[in-house]
N, C-alpha and C positions, 0 to 999 in steps of 0.2 A: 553634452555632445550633440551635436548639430550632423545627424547623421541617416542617410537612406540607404534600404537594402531591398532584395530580390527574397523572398517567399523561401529559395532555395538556402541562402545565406542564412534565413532568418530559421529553417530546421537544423542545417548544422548547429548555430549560436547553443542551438537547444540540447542539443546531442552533448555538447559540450559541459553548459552548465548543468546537465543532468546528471553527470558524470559515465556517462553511456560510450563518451568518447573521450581519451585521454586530456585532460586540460589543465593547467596552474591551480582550481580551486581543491581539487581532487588530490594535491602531493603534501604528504609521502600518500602511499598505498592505502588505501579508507580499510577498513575492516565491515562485519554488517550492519554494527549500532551506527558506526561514522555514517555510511550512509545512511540510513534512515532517520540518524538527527540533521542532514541535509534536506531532504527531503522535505521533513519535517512530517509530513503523512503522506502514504502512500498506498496504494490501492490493492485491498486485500479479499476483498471478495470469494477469488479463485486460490486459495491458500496454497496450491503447489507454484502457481505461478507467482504468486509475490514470493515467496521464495525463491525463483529466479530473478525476480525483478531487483531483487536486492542482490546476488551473488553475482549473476553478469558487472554491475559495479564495482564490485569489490573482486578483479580478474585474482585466479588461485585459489580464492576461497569453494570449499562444497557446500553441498546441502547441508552434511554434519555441523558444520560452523557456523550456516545458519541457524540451526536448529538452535545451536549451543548459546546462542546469544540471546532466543525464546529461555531456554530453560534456566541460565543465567538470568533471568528479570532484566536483562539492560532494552531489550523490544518488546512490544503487544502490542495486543490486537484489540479494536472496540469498535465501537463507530462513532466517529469524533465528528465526521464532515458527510453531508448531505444524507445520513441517514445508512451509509452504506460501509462499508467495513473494512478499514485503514490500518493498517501498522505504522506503529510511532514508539521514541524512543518513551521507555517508560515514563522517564521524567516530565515528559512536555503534553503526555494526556490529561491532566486535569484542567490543568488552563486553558485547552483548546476545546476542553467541554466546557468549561466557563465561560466563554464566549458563546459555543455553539449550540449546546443542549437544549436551553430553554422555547429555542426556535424550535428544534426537532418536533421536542415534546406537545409542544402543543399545536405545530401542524400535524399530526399523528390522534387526538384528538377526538376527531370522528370516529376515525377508523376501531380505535379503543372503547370508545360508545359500544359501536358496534359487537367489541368481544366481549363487555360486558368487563371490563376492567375499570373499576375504580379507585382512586385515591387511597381507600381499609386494602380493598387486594392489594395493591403493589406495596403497603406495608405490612400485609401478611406473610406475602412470597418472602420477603427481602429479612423475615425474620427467621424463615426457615431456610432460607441460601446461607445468612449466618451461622446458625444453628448448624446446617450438615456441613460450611465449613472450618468449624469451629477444629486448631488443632489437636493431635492427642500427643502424650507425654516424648513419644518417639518419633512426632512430626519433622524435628531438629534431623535428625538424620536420613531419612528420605528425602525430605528438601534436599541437602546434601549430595548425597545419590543423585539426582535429580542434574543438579546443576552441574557433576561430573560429568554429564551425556547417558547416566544408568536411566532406567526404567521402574517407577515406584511402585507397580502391580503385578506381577503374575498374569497371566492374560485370563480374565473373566472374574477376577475375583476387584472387591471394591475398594474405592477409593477414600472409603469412608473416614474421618483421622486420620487423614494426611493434608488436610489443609486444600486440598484440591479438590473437584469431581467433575466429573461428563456431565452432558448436555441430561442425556438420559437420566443420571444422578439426580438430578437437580428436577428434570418434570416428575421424577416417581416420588418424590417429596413435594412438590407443589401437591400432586394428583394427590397423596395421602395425606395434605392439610386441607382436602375439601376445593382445591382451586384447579380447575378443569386445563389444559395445556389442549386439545385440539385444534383442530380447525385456526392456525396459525397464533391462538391463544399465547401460548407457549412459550414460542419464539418473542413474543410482545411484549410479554412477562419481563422474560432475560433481558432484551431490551430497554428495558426501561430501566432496570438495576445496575444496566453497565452506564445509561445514560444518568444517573445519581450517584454515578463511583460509587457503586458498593460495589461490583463484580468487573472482574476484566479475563480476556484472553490471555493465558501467560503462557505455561510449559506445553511440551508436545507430547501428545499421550500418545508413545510409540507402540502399541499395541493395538488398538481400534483403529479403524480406517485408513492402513496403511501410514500410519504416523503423519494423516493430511487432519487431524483433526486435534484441539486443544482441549486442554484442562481449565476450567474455571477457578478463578483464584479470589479471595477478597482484595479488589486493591489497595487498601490502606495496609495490608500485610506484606502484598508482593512488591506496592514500588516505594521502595526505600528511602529516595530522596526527592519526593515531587517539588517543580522550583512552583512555586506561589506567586502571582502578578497580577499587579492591578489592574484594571481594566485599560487603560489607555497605553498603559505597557504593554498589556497581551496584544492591542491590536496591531500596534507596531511593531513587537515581535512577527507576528503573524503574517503582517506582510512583506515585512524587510525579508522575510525566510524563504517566503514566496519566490518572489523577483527574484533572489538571489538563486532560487535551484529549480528556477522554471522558465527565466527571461531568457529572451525577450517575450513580453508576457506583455496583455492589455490590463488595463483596471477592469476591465469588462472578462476576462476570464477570469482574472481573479475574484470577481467578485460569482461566477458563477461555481467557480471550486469551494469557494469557501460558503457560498448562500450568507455574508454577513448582509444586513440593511446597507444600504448605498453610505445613508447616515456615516457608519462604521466605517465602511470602507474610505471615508474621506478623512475621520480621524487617523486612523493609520498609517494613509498616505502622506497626511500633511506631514510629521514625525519623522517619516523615512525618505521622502525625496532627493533628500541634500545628498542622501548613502547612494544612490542609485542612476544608474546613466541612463539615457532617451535615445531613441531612433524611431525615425520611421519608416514604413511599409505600407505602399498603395494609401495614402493618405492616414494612417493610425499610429496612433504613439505607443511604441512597445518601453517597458520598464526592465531593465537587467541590472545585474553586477558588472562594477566597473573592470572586474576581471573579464568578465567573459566579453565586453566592449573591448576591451585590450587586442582580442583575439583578430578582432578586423585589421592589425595593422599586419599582421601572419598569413602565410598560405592557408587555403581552408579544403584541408583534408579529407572532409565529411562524404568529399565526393565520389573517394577511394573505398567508402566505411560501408561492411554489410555485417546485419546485426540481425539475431534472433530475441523479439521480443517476443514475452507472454503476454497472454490477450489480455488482461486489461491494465497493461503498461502505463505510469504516468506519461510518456513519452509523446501517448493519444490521449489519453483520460483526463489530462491536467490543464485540457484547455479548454473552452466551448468552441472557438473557432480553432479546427484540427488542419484546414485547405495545406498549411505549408507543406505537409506531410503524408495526406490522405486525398488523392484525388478525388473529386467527385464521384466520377462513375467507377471508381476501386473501392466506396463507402458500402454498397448494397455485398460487396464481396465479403469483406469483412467484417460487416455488422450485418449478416445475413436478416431480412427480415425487420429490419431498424429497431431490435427488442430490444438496446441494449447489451446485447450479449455478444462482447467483442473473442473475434477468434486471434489466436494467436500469430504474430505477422512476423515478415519476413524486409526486413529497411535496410533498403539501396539508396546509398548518397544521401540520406536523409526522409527519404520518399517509401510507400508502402509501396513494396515490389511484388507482393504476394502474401499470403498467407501460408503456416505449416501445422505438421502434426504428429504423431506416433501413429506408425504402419499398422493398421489393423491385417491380419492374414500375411501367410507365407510371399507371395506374390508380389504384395505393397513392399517387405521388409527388405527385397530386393534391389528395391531402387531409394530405401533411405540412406543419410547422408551419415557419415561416422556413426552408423549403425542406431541413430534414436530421431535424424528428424528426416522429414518427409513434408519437401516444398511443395505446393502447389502457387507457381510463380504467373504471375498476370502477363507477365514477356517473358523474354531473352537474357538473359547479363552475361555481360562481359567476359570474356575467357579470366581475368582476373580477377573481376566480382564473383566468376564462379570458384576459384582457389577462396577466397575470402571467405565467402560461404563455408568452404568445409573446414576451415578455422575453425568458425566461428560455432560449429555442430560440434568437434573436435571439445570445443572449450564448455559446452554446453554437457558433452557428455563426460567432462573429466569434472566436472558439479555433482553430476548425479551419484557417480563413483562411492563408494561406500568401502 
């Protein structure tokens, strides 16, 4: 396709193939796994918010259904991409740590010098991870339970023989095989076992941390049917999957989502170009699906579209260059302090309108929207953008709904 657009056009495109905004790639109605095998990973960091991130796509569905689809084994959670913590459908995490681990691991390197982690530890820890999650005879039926949406604990009592355990679990075992978890020890550990497929994020331990926190799982146990791909298959999956739920997309954000070697990223492309249509934008070549290209012969509604993302949305997170979407001077608002640490926003027409939140204090809960969010908007909108708005809070708070 021989084709130019405007910055604006090109956030709609996105809205669309993201499925954030009703489009052809998205019918019938995705469920939570559908989306997040679109996806393909998705940003999970802030774990109440990727459970929005996924539920806003899938309109009707709640948290519970999210949940159910964690405690089902068809999603989890790891760190498959840049080091940071994604949910993906179970199936498609091996292979996207076959691609992407080896990098992780050994830029990470140093740092594990530094804890004093060696090659005998991480196969000490990862013999006592087996070990505590080794099932017991009645594991069969808590799993069970489990995947009905029950709960497999008692609140305080352990997870020991049931095939799962906490974070906590899992360092009081390390710490009593002699291997110290402080000072970020710990956490590097675990990481590095979920970066060897031995451990993954699976079910939601609805007892601790207000059921924002997971059970550890072995993953050859929990994901049932991993698909297996050679290398020049996985990268062409990988980016075909890309383009297709993130275009119009450059090679150059792609290649920063995903951190492959350029190398990589040319095998990939070369594979899937024929699949995927061109346009450009202020001289750059964006990569999409021929569907979401289709959409340019169509009105483009996006203009009317006002949406409650969570802060670290693929919507922002899934590209290195965000401009379609994120003003410049609206960037220091919403990434307060440039740590990284995106707050959760408020997208008009495509565009960050504001950022919001939950009313801390009597006073604040006064001027929240369908009683759970609470704008703070950079302008004005529209008498209509603002009905949209309370949709939109409306649909947010019939998710939460329990």
């Amino acid at each position: 396709m021989s084709a130019k657009l405007t910055p604006a056009t090109l956030a709609w495109l996105r809205l669309c193939a993201q499925w954030i905004l009703p489009s052809t790639s998205a019918s019938p109605a995705p469920g939570p796994a559908d989306v997040v095998r679109w996806l393909t990973a998705l940003q999970g960091q802030d774990f109440p918010g990727a459970l929005w991130s996924i539920g806003l796509r899938a309109p009707g569905t709640t948290r519970a259904d999210v949940e159910g689809a964690f405690n089902r084994g068809e999603i989890v959670r790891s760190w498959p991409l840049r080091g940071t913590l994604h949910v993906t459908a179970a199936e498609d995490l091996g292979w996207i740590l076959g691609l992407t681990a080896g990098r992780m691991v050994s830029g990470a390197a140093s740092r594990h010098r530094q804890l004093g982690i060696t090659t005998a530890d991480v196969g000490q820890v990862r013999d006592v991870a087996v070990a505590l999650l080794e099932p017991s005879a009645d594991a069969g039926e808590l799993a069970a339970e489990s995947a009905e949406g029950g709960d497999v604990r008692a609140s305080g009592s352990s997870t020991a023989g049931c095939g799962r355990a906490t974070r906590d679990e899992l360092f009081a075992a390390f710490e009593a095989a002699g291997q110290p978890v402080k000072g970020q020890r710990g956490i590097h550990l675990l990481w590095l076992l979920c970066q060897g497929g031995t451990l993954v994020q699976g079910p939601i331990n609805a007892v601790a941390g207000n059921g924002n926190t997971q059970f550890f799982v072995r993953a050859e146990e929990w994901i049932k049917n991993p698909r297996v791909l050679a290398r020049e298959q996985a990268l062409a999956e990988l980016a075909l999957r890309y383009f297709r739920s993130h275009g119009p997309a450059t090679v150059k954000d792609f290649q920063w989502w995903s951190k492959l070697p350029l190398k990589d990223i040319r095998t990939g492309m070369e594979h899937v170009m024929d699949q995927l249509e061109s346009i450009e934008c202020h001289g750059d070549t964006y990569w999409l699906a021929p569907e979401t290209a289709g959409l340019l012969a169509g009105a483009a509604p996006g203009a009317r579209s006002v949406v409650l993302l969570p802060g670290f949305d693929e919507y922002l997170l899934g590209y290195t260059d965000r401009s379609a979407a994120l003003a410049p001077h609206h960037a220091p608002l919403t990434v307060p302090g440039g740590n990284g640490m995106f707050k959760a926003t408020v997208v008009a027409g495509g565009r960050v309108a504001g950022t919001w939140r939950k009313a801390q204090g009597s006073a604040e809960k006064q001027r929240e929207v369908a009683g759970v969010v609470l704008p703070d908007l950079f302008g004005e909108l529209t008498p209509n953008q603002t009905k949209v708005l309370e949709r939109s809070a409306k649909a947010y708070a019939k998710f939460l709904a329990r």
